[in-house]
N, CA, C and O atoms as CSV, one atom per row, in Angstrom:
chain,resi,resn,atom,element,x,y,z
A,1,UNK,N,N,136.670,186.746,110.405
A,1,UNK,CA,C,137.660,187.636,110.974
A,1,UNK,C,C,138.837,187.713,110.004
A,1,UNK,O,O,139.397,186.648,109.745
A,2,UNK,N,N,139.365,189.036,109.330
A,2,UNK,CA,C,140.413,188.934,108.772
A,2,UNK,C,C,141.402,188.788,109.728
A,2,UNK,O,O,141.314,188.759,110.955
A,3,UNK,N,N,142.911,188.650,108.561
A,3,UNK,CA,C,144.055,188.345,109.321
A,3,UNK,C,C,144.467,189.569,110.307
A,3,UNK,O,O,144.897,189.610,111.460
A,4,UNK,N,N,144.139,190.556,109.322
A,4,UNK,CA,C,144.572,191.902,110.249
A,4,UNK,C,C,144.308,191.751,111.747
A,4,UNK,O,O,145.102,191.846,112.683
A,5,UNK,N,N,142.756,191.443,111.745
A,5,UNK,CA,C,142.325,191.753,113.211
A,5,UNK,C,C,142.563,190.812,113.983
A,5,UNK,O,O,142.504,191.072,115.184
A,6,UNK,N,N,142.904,189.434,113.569
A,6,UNK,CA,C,142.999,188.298,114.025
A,6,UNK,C,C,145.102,188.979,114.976
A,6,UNK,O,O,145.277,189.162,116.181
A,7,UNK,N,N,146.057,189.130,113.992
A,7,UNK,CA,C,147.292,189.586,114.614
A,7,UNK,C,C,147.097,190.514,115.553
A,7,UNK,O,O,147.779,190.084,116.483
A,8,UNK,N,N,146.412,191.908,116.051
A,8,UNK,CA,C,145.765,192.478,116.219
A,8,UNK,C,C,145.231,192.145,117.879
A,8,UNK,O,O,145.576,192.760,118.888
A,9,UNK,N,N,144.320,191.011,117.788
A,9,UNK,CA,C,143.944,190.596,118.603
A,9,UNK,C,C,145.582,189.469,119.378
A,9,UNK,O,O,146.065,189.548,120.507
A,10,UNK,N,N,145.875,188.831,118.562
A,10,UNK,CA,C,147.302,188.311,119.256
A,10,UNK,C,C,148.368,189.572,119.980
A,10,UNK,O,O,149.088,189.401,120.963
A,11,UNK,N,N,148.265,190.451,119.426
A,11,UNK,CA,C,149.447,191.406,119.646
A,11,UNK,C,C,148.818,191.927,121.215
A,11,UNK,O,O,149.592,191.827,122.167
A,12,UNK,N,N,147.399,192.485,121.464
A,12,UNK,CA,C,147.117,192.886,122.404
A,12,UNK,C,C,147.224,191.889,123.587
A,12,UNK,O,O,147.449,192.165,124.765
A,13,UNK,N,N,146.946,190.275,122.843
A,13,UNK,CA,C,147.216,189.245,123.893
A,13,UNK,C,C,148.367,189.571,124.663
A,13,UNK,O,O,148.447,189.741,125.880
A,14,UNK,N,N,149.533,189.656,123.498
A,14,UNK,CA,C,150.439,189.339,123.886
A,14,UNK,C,C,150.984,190.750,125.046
A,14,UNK,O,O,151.703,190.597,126.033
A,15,UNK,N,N,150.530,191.760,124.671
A,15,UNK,CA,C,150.727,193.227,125.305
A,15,UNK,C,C,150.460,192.735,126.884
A,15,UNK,O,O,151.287,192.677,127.794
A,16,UNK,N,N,148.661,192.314,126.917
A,16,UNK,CA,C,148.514,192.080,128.538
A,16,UNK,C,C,149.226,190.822,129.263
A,16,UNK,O,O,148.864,190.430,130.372
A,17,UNK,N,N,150.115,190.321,128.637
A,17,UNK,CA,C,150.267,189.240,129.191
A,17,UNK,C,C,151.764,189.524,129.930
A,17,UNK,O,O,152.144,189.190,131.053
A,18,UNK,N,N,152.480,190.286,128.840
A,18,UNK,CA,C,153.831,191.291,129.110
A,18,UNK,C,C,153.262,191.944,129.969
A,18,UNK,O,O,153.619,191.351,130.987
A,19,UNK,N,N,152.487,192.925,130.356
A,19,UNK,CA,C,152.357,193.697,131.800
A,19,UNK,C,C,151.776,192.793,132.419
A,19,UNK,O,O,152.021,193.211,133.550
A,20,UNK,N,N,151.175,191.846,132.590
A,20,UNK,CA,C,150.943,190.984,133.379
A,20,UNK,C,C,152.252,190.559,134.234
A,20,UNK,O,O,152.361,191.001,135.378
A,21,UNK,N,N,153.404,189.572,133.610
A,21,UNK,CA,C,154.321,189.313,133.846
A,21,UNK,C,C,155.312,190.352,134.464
A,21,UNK,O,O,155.949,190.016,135.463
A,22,UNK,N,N,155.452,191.408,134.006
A,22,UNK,CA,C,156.341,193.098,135.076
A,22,UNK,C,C,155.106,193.166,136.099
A,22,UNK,O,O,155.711,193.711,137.023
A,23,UNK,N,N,154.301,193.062,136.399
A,23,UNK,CA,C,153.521,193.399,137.315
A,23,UNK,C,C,153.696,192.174,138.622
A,23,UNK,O,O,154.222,192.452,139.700
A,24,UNK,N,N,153.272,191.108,138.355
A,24,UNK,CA,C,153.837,189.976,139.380
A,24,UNK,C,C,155.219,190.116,139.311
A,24,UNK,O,O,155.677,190.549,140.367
A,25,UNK,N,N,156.284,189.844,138.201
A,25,UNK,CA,C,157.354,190.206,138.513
A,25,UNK,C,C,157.939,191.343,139.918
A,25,UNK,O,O,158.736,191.125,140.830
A,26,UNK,N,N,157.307,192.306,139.641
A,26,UNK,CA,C,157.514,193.590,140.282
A,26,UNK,C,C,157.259,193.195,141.856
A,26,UNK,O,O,158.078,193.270,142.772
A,27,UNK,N,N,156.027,192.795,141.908
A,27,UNK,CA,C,155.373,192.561,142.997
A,27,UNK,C,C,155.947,191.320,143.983
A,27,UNK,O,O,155.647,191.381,145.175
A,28,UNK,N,N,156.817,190.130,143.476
A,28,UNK,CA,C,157.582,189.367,144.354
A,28,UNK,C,C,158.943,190.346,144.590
A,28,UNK,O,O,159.494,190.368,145.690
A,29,UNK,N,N,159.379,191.068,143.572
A,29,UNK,CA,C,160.624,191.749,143.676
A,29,UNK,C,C,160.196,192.595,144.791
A,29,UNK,O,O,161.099,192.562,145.628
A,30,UNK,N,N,159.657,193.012,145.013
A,30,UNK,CA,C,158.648,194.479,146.308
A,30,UNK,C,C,159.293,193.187,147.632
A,30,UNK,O,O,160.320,193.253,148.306
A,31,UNK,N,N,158.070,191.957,147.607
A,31,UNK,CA,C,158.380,191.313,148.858
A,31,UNK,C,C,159.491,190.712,149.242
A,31,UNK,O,O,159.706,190.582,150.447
A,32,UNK,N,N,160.246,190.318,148.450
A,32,UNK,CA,C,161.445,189.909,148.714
A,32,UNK,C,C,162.820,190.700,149.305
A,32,UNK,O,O,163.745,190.258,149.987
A,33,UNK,N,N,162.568,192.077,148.751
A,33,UNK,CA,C,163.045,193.216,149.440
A,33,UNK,C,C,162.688,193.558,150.733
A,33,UNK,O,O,163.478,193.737,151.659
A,34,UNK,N,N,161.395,193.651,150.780
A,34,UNK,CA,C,160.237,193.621,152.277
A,34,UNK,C,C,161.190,192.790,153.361
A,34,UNK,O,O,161.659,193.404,154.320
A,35,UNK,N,N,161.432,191.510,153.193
A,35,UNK,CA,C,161.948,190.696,153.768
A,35,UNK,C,C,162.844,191.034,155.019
A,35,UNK,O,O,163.860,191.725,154.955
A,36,UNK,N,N,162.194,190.295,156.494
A,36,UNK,CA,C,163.220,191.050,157.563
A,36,UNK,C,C,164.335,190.363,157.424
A,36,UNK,O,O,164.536,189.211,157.040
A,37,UNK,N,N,165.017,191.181,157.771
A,37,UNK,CA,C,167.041,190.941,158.089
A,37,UNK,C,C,166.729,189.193,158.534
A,37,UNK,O,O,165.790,188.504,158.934
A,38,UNK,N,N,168.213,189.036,158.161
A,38,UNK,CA,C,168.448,187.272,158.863
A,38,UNK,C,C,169.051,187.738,160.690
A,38,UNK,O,O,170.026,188.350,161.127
A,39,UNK,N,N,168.063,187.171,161.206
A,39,UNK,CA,C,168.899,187.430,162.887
A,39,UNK,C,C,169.522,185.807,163.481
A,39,UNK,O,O,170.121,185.473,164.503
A,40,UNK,N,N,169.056,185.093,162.325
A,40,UNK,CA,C,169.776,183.725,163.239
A,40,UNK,C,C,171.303,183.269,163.732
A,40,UNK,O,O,172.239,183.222,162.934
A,41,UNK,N,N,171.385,183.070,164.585
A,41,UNK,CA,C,173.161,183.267,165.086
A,41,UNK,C,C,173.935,182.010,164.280
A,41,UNK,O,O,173.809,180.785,164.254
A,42,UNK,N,N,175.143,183.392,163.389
A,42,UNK,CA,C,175.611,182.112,162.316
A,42,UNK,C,C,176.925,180.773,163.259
A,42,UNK,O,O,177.559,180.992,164.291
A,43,UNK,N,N,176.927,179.788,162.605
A,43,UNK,CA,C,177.913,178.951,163.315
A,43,UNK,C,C,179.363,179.609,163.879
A,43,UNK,O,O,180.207,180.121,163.143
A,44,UNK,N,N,179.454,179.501,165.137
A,44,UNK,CA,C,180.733,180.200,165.956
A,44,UNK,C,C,181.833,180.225,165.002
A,44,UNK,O,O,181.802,179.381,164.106
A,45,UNK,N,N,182.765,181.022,165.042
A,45,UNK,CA,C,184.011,181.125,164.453
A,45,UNK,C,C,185.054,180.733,166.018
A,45,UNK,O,O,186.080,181.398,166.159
A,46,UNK,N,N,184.726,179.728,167.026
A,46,UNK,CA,C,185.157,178.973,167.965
A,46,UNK,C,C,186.649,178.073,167.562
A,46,UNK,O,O,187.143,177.989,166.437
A,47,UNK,N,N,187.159,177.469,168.800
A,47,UNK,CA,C,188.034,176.207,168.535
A,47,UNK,C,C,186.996,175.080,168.258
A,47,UNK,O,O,187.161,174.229,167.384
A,48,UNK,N,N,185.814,175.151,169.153
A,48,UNK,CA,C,184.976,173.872,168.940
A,48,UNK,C,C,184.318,174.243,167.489
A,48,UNK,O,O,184.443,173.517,166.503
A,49,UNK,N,N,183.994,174.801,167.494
A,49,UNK,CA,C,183.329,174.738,165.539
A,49,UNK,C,C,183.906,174.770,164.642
A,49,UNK,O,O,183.510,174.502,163.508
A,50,UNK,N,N,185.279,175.208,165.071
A,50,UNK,CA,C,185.835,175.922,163.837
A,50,UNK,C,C,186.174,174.359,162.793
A,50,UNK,O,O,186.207,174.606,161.587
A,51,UNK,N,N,186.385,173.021,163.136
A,51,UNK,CA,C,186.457,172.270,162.175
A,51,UNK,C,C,185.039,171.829,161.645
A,51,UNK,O,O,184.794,170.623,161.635
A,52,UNK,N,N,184.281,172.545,161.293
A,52,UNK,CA,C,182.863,172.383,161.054
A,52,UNK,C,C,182.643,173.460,160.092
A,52,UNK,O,O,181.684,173.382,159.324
A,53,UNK,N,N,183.445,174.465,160.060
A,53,UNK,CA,C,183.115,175.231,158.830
A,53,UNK,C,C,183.596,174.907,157.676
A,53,UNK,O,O,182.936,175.422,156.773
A,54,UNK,N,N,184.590,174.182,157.258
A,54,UNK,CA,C,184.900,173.559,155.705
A,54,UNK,C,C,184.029,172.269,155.373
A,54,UNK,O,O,183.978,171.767,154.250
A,55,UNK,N,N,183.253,171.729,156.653
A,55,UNK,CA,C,182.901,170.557,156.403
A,55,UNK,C,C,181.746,170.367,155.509
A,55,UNK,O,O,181.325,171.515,155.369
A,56,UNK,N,N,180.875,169.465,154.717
A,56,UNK,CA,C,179.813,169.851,154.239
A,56,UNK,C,C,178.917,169.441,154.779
A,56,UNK,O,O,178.941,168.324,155.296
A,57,UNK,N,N,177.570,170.459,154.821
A,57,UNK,CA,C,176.596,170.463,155.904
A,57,UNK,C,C,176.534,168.872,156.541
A,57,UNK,O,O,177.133,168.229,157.403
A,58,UNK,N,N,175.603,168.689,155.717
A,58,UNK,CA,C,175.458,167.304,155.950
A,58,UNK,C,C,176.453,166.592,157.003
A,58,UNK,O,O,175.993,166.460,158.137
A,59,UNK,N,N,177.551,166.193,156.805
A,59,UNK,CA,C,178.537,166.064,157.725
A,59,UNK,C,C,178.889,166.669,159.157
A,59,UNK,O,O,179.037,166.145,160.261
A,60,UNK,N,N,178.970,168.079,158.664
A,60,UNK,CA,C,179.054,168.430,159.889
A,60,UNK,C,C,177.780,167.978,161.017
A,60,UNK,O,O,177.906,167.487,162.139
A,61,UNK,N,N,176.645,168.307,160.335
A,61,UNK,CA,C,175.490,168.232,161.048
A,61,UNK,C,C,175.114,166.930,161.914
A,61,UNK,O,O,174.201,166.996,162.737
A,62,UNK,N,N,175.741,165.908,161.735
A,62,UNK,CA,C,175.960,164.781,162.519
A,62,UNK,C,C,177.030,164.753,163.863
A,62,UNK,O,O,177.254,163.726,164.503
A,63,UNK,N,N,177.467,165.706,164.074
A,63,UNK,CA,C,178.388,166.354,164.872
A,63,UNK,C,C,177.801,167.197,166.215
A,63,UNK,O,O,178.319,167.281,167.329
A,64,UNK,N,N,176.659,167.734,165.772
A,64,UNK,CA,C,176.073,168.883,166.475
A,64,UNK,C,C,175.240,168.195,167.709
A,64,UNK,O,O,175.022,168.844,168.732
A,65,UNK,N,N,174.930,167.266,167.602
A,65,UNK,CA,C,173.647,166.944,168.739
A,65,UNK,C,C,174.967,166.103,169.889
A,65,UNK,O,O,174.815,166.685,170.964
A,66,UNK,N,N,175.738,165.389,170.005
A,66,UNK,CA,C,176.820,165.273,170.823
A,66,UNK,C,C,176.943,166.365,171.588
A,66,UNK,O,O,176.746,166.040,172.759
A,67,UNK,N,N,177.263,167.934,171.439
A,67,UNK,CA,C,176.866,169.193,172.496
A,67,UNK,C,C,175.509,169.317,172.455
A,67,UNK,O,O,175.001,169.196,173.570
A,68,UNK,N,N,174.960,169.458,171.818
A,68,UNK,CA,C,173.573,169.892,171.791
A,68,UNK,C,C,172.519,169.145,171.913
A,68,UNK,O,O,171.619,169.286,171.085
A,69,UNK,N,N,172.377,168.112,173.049
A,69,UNK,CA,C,171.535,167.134,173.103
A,69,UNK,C,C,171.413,167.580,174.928
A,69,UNK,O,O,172.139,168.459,175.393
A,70,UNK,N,N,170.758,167.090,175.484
A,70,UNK,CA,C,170.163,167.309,177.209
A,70,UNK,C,C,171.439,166.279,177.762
A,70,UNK,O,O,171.866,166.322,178.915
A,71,UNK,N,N,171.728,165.756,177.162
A,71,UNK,CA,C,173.156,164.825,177.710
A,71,UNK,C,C,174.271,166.011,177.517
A,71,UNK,O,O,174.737,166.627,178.476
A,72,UNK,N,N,174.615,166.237,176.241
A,72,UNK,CA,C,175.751,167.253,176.053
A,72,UNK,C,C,175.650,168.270,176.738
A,72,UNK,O,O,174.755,168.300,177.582
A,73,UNK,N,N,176.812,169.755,176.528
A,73,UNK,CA,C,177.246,170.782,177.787
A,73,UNK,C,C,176.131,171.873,177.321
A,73,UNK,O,O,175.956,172.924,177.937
A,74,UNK,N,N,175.476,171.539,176.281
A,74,UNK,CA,C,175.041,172.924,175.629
A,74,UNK,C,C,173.424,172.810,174.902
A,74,UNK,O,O,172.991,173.325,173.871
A,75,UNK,N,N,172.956,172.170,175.620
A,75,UNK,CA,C,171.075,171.775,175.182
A,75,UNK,C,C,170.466,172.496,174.531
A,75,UNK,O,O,170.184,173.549,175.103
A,76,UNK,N,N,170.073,172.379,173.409
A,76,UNK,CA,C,168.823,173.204,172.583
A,76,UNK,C,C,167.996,173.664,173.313
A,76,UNK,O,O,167.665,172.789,174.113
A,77,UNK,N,N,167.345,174.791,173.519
A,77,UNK,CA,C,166.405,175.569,174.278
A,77,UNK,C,C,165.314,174.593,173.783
A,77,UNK,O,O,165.558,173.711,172.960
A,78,UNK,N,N,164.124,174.795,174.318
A,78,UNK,CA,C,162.930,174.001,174.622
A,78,UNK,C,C,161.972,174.939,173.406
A,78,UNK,O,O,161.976,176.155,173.215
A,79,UNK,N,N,161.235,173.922,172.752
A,79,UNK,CA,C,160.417,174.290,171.498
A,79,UNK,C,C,161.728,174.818,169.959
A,79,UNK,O,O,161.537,175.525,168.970
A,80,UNK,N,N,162.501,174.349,170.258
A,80,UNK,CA,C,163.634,174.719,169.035
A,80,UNK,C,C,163.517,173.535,167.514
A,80,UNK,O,O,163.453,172.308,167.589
A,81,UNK,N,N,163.517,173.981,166.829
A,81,UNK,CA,C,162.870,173.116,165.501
A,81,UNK,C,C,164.130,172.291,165.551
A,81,UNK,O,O,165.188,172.534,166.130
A,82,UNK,N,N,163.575,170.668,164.390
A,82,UNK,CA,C,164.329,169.402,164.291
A,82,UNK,C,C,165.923,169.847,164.559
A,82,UNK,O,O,166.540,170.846,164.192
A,83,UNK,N,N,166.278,168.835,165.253
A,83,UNK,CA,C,168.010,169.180,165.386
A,83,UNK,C,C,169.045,168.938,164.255
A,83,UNK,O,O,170.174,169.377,164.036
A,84,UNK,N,N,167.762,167.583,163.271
A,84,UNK,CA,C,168.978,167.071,161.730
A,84,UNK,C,C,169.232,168.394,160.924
A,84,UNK,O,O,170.132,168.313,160.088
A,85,UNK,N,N,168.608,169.558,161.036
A,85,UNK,CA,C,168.673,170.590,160.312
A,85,UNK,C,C,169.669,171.879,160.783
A,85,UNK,O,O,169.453,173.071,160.566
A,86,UNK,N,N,170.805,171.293,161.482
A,86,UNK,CA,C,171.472,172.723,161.689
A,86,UNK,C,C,171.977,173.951,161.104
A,86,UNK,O,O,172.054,175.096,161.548
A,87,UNK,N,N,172.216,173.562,160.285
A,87,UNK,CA,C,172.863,174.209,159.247
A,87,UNK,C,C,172.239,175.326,158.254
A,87,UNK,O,O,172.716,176.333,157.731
A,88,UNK,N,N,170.579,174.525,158.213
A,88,UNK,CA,C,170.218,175.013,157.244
A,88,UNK,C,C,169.640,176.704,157.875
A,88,UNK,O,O,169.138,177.612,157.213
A,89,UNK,N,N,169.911,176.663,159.198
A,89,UNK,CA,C,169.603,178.468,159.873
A,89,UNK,C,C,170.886,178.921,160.611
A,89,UNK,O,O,171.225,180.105,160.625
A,90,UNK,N,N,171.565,177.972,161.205
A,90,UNK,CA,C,173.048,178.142,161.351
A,90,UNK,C,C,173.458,178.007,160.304
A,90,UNK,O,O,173.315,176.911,159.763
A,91,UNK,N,N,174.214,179.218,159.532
A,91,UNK,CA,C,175.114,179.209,158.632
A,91,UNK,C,C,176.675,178.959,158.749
A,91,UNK,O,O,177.197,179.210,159.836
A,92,UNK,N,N,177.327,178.563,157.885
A,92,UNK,CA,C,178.773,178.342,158.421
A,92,UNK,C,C,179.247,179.673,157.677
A,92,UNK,O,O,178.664,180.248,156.757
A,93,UNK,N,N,180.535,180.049,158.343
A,93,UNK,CA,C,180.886,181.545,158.205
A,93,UNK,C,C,182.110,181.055,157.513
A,93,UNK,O,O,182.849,181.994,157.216
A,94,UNK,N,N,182.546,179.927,157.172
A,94,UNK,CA,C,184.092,179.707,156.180
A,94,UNK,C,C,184.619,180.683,156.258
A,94,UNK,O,O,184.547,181.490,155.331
A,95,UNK,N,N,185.410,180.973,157.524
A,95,UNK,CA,C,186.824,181.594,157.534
A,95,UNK,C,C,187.761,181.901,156.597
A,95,UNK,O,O,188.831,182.407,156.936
């Protein structure tokens, strides 16, 4: 094989591999757009929350199950995912 055809053959590599890459590229960019709206209800802008929005997650989130426990005023609905994770679908709205 000369060199010619040998670069030749690299260059076309390299051609399908570039539309390869815009093509998946393209194609997560499509679904990620696709993507439905966020509907999860972000953390209250309340007196009771409101010292929970500068706090960092973590922190705050040790806070939350005190109301939100079957003891506290305000119980997690039934089948509602782990409670250590509030934050991470409750967003804090930093005022």
């Amino acid at each position: 094989m000369s060199s010619k055809s040998a670069e030749k053959g690299r260059g076309r590599r390299t051609l399908i591999y570039n539309i390869l890459f815009l093509v998946v590229g393209a194609a997560i960019l499509i679904f990620l757009l696709n993507a439905p709206p966020e509907t999860t209800v972000k953390l209250p802008l309340d007196d009771t929350h409101k010292k929970f929005q500068t706090m960092k997650k973590k922190e705050a989130e040790t806070h939350c199950e005190k109301c939100h426990s079957k003891e506290g005023g305000m119980p997690l609905p039934e089948g509602h995912p782990p409670k250590y994770r509030c934050l991470f679908c409750h967003k804090q709205q930093r005022s």
